[in-house]
N, CA, C and O of each residue as an XYZ file, in Angstrom:
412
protein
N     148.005    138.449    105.550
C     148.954    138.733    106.606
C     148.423    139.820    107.550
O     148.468    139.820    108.781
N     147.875    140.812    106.668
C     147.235    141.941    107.860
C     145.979    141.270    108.899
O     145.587    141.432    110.055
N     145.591    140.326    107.563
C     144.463    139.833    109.092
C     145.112    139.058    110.032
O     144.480    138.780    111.051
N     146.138    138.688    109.918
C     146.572    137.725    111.145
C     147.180    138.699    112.066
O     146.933    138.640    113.270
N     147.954    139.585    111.572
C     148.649    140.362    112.799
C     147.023    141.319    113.273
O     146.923    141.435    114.494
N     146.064    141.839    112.615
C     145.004    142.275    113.379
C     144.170    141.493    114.385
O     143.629    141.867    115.426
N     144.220    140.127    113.697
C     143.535    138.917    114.558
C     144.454    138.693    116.050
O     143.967    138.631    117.179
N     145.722    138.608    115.730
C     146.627    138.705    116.993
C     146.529    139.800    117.793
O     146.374    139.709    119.011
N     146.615    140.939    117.137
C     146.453    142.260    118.235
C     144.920    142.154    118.796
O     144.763    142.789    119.839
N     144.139    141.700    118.470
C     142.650    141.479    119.326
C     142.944    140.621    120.198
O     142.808    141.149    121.301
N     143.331    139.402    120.301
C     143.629    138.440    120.709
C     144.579    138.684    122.315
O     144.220    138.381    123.453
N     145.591    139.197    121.952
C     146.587    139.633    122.934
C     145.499    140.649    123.336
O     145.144    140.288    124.458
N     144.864    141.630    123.013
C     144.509    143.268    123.990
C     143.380    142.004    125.110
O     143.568    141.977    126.326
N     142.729    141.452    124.710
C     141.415    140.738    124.946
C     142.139    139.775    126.584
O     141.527    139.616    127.640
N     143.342    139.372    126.308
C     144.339    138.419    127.590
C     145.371    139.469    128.143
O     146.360    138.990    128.699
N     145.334    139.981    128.114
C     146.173    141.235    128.633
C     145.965    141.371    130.361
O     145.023    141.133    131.116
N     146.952    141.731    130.494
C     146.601    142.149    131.916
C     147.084    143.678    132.234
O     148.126    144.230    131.882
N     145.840    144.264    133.123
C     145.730    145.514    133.657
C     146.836    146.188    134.445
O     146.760    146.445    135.647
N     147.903    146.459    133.634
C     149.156    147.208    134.594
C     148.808    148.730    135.650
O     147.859    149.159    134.994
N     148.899    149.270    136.264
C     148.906    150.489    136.873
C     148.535    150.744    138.149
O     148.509    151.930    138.476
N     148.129    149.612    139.256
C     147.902    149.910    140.635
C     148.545    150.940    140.780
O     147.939    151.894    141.268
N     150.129    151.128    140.376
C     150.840    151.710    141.093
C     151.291    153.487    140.377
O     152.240    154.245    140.576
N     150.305    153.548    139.684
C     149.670    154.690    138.990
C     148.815    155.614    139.723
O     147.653    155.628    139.317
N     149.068    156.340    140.633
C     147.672    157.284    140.614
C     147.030    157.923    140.312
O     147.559    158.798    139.627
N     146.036    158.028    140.434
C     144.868    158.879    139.076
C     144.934    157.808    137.779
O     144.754    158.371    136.700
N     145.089    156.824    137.730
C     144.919    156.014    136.545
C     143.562    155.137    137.125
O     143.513    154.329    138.052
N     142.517    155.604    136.235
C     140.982    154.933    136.864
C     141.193    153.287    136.006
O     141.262    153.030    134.805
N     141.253    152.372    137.252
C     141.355    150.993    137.088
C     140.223    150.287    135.994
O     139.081    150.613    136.321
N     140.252    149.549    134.980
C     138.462    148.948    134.353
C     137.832    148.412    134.959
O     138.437    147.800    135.839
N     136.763    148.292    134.960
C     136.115    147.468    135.323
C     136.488    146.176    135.749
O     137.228    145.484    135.050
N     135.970    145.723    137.008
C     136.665    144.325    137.358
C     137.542    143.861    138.315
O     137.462    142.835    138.991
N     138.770    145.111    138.299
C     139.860    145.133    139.188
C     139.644    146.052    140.000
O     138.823    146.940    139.770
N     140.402    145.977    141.156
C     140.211    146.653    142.497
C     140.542    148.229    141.685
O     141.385    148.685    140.912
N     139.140    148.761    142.504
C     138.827    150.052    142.427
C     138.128    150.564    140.903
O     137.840    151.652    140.404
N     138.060    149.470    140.588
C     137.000    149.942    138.966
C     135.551    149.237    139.056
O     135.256    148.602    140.069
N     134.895    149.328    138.268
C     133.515    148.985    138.660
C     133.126    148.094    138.657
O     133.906    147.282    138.160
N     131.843    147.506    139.102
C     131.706    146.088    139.604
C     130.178    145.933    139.039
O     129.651    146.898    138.484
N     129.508    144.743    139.189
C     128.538    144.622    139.122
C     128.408    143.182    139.840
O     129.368    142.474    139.534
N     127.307    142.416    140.886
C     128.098    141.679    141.413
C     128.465    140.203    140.535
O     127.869    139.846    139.518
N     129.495    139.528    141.145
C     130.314    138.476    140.232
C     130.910    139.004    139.051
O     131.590    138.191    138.425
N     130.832    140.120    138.602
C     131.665    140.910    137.442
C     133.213    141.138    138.129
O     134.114    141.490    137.368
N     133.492    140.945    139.498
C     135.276    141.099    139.735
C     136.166    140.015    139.289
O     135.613    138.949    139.021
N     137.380    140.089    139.167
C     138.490    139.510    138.434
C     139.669    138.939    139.873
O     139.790    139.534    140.944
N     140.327    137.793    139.507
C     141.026    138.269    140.555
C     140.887    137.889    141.774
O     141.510    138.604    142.558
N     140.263    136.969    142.282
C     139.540    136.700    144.016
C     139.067    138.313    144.456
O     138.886    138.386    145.672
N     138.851    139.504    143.788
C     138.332    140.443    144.319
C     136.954    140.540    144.417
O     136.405    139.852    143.557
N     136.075    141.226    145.250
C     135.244    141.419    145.986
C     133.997    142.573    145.118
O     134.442    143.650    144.720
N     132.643    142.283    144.909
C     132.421    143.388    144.272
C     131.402    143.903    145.619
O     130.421    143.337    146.102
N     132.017    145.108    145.966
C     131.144    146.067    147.106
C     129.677    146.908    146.705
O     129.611    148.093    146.379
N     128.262    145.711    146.854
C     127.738    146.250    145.586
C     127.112    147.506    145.919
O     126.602    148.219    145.055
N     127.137    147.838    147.318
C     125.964    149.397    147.772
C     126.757    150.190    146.727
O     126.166    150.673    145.761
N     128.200    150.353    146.906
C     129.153    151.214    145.949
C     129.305    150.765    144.353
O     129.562    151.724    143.624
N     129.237    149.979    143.940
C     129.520    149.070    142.728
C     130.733    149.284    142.463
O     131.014    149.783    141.373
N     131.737    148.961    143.389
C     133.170    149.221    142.811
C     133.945    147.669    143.833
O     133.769    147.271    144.985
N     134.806    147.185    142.683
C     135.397    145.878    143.143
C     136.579    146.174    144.107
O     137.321    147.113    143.819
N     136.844    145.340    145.390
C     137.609    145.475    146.319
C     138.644    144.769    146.877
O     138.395    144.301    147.988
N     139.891    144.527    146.360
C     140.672    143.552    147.030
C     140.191    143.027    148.860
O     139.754    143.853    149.663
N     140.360    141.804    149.143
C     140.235    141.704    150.482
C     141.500    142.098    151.041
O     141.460    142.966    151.913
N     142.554    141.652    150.724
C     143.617    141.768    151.113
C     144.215    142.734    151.303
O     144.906    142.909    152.307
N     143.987    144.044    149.829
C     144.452    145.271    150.526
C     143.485    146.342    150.055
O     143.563    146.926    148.974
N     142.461    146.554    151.098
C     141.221    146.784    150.746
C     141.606    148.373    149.623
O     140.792    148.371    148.699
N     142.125    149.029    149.569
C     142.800    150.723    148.839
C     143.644    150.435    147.843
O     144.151    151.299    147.128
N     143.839    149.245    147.738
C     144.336    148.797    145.877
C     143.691    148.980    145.026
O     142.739    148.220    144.849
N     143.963    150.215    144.011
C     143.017    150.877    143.223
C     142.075    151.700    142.702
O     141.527    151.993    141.640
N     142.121    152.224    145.016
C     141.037    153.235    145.150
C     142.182    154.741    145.242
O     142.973    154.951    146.162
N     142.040    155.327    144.435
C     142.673    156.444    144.319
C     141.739    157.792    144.502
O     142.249    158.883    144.245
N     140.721    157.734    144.834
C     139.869    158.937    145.250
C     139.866    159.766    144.194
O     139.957    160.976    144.400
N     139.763    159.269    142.912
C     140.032    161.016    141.989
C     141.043    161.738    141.254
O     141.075    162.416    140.227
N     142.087    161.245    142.389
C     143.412    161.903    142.831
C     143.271    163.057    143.530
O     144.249    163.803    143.470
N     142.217    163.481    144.269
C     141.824    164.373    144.819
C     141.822    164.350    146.603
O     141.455    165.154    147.460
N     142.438    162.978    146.626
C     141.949    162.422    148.357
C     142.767    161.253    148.464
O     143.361    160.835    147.470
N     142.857    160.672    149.599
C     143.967    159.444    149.569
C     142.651    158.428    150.424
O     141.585    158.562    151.024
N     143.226    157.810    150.153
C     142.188    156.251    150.650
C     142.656    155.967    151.933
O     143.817    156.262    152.216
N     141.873    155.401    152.804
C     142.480    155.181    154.126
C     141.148    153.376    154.480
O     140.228    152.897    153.818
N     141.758    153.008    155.725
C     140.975    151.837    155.901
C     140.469    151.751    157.411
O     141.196    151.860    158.398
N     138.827    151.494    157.414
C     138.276    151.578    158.361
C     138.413    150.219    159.145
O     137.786    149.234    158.754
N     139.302    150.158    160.349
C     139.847    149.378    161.004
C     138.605    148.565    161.491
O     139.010    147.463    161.863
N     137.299    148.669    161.630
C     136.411    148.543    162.245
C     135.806    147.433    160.971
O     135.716    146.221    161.164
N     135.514    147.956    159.967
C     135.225    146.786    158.912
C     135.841    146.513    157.909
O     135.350    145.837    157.005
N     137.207    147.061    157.883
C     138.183    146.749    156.946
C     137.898    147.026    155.739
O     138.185    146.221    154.853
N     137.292    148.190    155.465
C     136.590    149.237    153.956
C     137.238    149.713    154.051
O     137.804    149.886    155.131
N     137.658    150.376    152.663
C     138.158    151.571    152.399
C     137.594    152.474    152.536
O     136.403    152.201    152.690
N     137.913    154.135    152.592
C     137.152    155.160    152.559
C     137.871    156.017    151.716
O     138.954    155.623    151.284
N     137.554    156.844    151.488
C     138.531    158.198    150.690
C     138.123    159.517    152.121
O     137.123    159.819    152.771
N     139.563    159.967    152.047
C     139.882    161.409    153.092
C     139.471    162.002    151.719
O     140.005    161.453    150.755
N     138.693    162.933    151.476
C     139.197    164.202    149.971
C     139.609    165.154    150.816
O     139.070    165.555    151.848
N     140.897    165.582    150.149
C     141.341    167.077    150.338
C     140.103    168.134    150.521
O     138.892    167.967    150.376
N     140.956    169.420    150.939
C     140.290    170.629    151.249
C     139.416    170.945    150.059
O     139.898    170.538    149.003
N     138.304    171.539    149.960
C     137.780    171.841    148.708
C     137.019    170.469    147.473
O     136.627    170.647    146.320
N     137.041    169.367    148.169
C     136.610    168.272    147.684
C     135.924    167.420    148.379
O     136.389    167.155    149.487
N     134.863    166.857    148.039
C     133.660    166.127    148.415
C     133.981    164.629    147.927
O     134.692    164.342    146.963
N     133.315    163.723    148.788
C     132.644    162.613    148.060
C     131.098    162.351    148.468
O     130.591    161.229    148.458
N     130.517    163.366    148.775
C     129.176    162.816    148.727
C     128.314    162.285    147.726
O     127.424    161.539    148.134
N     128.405    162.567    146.183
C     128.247    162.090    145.546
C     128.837    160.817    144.643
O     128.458    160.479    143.522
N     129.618    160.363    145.258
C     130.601    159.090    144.548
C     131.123    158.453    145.835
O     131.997    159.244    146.188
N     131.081    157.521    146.684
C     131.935    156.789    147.795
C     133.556    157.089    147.558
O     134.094    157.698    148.482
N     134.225    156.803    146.652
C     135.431    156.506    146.181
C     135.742    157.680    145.335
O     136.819    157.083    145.333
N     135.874    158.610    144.705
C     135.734    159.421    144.261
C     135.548    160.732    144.666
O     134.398    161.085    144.926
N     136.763    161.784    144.803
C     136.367    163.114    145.514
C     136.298    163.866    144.128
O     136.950    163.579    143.124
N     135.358    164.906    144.275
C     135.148    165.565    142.817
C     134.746    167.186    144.188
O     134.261    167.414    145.297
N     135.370    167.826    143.055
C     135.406    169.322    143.682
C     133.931    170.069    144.286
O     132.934    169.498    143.844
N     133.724    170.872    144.923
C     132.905    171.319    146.092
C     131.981    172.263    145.284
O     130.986    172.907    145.617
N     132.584    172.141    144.214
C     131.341    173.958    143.497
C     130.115    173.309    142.627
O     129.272    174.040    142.107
């Protein structure tokens, strides 16, 4: 009996689906908009952006991109990318998507 309910709990975690877009600061897995990509590794009709390696909804290109929680995502009208604003005291030069502090 324990192996069946362990066999089931693998089973279900493995088909599961990724709740929390609407989470911020919750870093998305791999796959889904705003978690990492590798290309054809996205889920989803999403997009993997490979200069960045992070997967991108077309539709709403900042689904998922939460900057850190350090910065808010905004969209470059010009090619329809996301970018991250980081707050005062926060960078993304080292991460596209991702503001990590200045020191």
């Amino acid at each position: 009996m324990r192996l069946h309910t362990a066999l089931l709990g693998v089973l279900l975690a493995s088909v599961g689906c990724y709740h929390g877009f609407d989470v911020e600061d919750k870093e998305p897995p791999p796959g889904y908009p705003g978690g990492s990509c590798q290309v054809g590794s996205c889920i989803q009709g999403v997009q993997c952006l490979a200069e960045a390696q992070i997967c991108i909804d077309p539709i709403d290109p900042c689904k998922g991109i939460y900057c850190g929680g350090n910065g808010s995502c905004g969209l470059d009208l010009d090619t329809n990318m996301p970018f991250c604003a980081c707050d005062p005291g926060f960078s993304n030069e080292s991460f596209a998507y991702f503001c990590t502090s200045g020191l």
